[in-house]
N, C-alpha and C positions, 0 to 999 in steps of 0.2 A: 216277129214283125206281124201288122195285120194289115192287110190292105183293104181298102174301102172302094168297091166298081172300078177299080184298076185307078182312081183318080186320086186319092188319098192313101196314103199309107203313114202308119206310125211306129216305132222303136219300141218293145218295153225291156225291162229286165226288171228281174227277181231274186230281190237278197235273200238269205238264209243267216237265221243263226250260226255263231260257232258249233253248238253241242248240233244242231240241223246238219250241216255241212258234214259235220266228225261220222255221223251214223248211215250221209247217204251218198261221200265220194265214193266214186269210183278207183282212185288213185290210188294202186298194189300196194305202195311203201305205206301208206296212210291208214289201208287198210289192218295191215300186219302190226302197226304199230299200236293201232285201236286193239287186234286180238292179244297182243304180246301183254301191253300194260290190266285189260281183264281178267287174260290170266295170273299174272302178279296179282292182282287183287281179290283172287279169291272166286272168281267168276262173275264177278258185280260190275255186268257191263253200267249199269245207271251214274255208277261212280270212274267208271273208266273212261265216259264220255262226257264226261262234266270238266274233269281235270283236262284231258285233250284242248277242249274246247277254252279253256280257262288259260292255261299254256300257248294255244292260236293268239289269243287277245293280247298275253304279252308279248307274245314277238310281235303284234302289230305294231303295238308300244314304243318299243325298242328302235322299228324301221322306221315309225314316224317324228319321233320326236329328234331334231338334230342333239349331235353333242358339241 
């Protein structure tokens, strides 16, 4: 929020990419599941956060589109 001399104030929010969001929650399950599939991979977090991220999009997918 920012307010303007107590008289104005206005709302923002700020999107993030999936592979953004994958690398800077805070959320333990999300976290673990980012280190779990890096290290499957060999230690390539770049590729471990693409896929995460890739995987977010389609269960958005999934939750938005009726069946």
């Amino acid at each position: 929020m920012i307010g303007l001399s107590g008289t104005h104030s206005a709302v923002y929010a700020t999107e993030v990419s999936a592979e953004e969001y994958t690398v800077y929650t805070t959320e333990e399950s999300e976290k673990l599941e980012l280190h779990e599939l890096t290290r499957e991979l060999g230690g390539n977090l770049e590729l471990a956060v693409r896929r995460l991220a890739e995987r977010k999009r389609e269960e958005q997918k999934q939750v938005s589109t009726p069946k």
